[in-house]
C-alpha positions in Angstrom: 92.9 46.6 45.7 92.7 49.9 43.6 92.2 51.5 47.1 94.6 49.9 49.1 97.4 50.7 46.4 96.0 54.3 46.1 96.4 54.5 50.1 100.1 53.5 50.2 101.2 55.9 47.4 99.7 58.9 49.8 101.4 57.1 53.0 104.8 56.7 50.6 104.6 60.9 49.5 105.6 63.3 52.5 103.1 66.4 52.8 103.7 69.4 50.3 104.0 72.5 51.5 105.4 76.1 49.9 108.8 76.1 49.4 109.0 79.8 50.8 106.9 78.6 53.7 109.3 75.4 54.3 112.2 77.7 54.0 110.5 79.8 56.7 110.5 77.1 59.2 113.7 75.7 58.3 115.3 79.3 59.8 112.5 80.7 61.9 113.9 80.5 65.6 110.6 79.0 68.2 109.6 81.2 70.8 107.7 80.6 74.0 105.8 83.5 73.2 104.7 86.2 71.1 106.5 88.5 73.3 109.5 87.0 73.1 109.7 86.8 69.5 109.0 90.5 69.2 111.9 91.2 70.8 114.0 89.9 67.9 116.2 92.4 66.3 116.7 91.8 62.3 120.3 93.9 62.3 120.6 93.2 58.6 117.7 94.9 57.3 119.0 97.4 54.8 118.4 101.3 56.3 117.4 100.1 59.3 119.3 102.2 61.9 120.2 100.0 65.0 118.1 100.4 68.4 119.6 101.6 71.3 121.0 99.6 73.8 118.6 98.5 76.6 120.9 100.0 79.3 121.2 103.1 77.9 119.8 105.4 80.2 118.8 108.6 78.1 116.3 106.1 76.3 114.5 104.7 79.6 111.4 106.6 80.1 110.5 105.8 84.0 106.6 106.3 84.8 105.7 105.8 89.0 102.0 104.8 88.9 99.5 105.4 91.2 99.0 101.9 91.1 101.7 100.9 93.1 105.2 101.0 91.1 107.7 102.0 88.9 107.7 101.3 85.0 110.3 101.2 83.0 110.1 102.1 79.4 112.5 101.2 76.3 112.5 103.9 73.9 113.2 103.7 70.6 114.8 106.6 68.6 116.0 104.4 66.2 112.1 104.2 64.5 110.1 107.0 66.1 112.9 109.6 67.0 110.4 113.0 67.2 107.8 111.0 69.0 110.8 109.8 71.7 112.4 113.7 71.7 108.8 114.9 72.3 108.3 112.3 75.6 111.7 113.5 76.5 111.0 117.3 76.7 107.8 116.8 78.3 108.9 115.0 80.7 111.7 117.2 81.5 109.2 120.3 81.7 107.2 117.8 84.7 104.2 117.9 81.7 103.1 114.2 82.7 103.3 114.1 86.5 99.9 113.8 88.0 97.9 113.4 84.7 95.5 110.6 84.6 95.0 107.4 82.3 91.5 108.9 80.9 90.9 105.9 78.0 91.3 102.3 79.7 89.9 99.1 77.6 90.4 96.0 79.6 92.1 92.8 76.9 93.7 96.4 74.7 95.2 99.1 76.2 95.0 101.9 78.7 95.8 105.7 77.0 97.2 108.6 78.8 99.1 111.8 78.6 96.1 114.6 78.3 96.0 117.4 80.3 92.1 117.7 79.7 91.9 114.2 80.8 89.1 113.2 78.1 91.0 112.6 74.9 91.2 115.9 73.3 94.1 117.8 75.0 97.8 118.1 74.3 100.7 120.0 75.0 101.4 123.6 73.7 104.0 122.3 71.4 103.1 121.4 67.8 102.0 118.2 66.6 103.8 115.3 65.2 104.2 113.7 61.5 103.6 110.0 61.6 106.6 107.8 62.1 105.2 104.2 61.4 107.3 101.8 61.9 107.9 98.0 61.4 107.2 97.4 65.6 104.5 95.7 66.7 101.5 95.7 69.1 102.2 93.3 71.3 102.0 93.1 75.3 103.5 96.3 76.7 104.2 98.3 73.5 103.9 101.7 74.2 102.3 104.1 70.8 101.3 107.8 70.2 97.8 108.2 70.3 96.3 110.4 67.5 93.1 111.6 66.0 91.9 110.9 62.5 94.7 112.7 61.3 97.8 110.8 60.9 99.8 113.4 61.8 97.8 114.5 64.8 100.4 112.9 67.6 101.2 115.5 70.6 102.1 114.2 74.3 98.9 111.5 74.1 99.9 107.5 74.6 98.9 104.0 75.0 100.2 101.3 76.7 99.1 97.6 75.3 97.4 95.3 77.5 97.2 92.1 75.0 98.7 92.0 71.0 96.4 94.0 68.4 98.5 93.4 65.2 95.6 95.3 63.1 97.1 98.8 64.3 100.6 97.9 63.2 102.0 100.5 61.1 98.4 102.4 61.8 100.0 104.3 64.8 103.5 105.0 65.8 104.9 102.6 68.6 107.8 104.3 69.9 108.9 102.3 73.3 108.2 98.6 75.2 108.0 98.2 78.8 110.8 96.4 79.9 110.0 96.3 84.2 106.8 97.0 86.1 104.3 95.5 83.5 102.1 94.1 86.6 101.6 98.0 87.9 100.1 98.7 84.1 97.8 95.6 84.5 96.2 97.4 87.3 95.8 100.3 85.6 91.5 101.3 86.4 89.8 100.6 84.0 86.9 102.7 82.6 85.8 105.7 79.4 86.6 107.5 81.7 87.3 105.4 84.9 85.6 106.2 88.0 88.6 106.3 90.0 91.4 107.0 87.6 94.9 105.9 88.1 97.4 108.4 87.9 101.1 109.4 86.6 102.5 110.2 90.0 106.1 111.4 88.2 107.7 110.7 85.0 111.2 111.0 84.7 113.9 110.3 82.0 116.0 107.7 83.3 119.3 109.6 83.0 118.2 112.3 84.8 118.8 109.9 88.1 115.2 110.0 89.3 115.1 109.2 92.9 113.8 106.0 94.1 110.3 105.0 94.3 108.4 105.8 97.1 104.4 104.2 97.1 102.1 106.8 98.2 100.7 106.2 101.7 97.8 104.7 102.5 95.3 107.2 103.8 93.0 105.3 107.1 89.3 104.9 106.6 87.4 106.9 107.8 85.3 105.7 111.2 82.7 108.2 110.7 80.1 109.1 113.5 79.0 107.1 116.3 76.3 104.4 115.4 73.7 103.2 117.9 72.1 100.1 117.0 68.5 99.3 116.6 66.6 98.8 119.8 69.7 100.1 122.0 68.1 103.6 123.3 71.4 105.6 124.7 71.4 106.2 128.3 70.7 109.6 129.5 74.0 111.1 131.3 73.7 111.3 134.9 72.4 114.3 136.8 74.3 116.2 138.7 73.1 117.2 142.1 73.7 120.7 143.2 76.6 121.5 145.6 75.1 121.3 149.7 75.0 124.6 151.2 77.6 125.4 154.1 75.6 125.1 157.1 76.1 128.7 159.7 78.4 128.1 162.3 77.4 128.0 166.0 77.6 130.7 168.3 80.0 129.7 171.3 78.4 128.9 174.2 78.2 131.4 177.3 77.9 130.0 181.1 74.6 131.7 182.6 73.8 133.1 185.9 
């Protein structure tokens, strides 16, 4: 009986949880995704300046990939504003057309933007300070790439592949693809790849980059002529000489 009474106080008492985590759940919207969610802009964070809008051109960074499209990036001045002037002016200067993604980690991220194409190289400007920010690694955040140095950021990035929360506020994310996600995906991968995918031009949105055009397919080549086993090629055909012109004959006389 002592059970049975113990049993329907439990079922009687509803499940205890924090208050701060019931409050949580009371006024935490529910997302699809984790994506989605990181789009959610908190406007009433005290000194927190106010993104840019999505349309606005002179913050879309516009990669055409090797891999077969356009991508469209969202920068964000509003967190990372030396890191977005930097991408800006290097862009402008043609710096990142034709460089290749050197660094590509398939399930994290594929890292590009060095001239050297093996991780060490940068642009002839000087290095940036840290901006960390409050933006997260998730699926198609785009960060400076940096050595141990936190203030070791130059013209290097990375694109993420799949959420790695443990670098937030680590490294500076300073954009979000918005379009074109599915040409980052196929990306090569490799340390260094074998057959790296390129930056075919960058441009800056507001500069009114011309429309993409994919790169033509170059035809295999057929190679030389195979002949297969047991198939001995036939010898060409001699050619007989030219007859000789026989002499003409001498008229004929009549005789005595």
């Amino acid at each position: 009986m002592r059970v049975l009474a113990a049993l329907a106080v439990m079922m009687a008492s509803p499940i205890a949880v924090p208050a701060q985590a019931q409050k949580q759940a009371e006024v935490q919207p529910k997302f699809s995704t984790p994506d989605k969610a990181a789009q959610v802009l908190e406007t009433n964070v005290a000194d927190r300046l106010p993104p840019p809008p999505i349309t606005d051109k002179e913050n879309l960074w516009v990669l055409d990939l090797s891999t077969g499209g356009r991508v469209t990036i969202w920068l964000r001045p509003d967190v990372a504003p030396k890191m977005v002037e930097r991408v800006k002016t290097l862009t402008r200067q043609h710096f990142y057309d034709g460089l290749a993604f050197h660094r590509v980690i398939d399930g994290f991220m594929a890292q590009g933007g060095d001239p050297k194409g093996d991780g060490t190289g940068g642009s002839s400007l000087p290095n940036i300070p840290a901006e960390f920010n409050y933006l997260p690694h998730v699926r198609g955040s785009v960060a400076a790439a940096r050595a141990d140095d936190p203030n070791s950021a130059n013209s290097q990035f990375y694109i993420v592949f799949q959420p790695r929360f443990a670098l937030d506020k680590k490294y500076t994310v300073f954009g979000r693809v918005i379009d074109g996600m599915q040409y980052v995906d196929k990306i090569e991968r490799g340390e260094p790849p074998a057959n790296p995918s390129k930056i075919v031009h960058a441009y800056v949105a507001a500069d009114n980059p011309p429309a993409f055009v994919p790169a033509p397919v170059a035809a295999p080549s057929l190679g030389a002529p195979v002949t297969l086993p047991g198939a001995a090629a036939k010898p060409a055909p001699a050619r007989r000489p030219a007859p000789r012109a026989t002499p003409a004959k001498k008229a004929a006389t009549a005789t005595k």
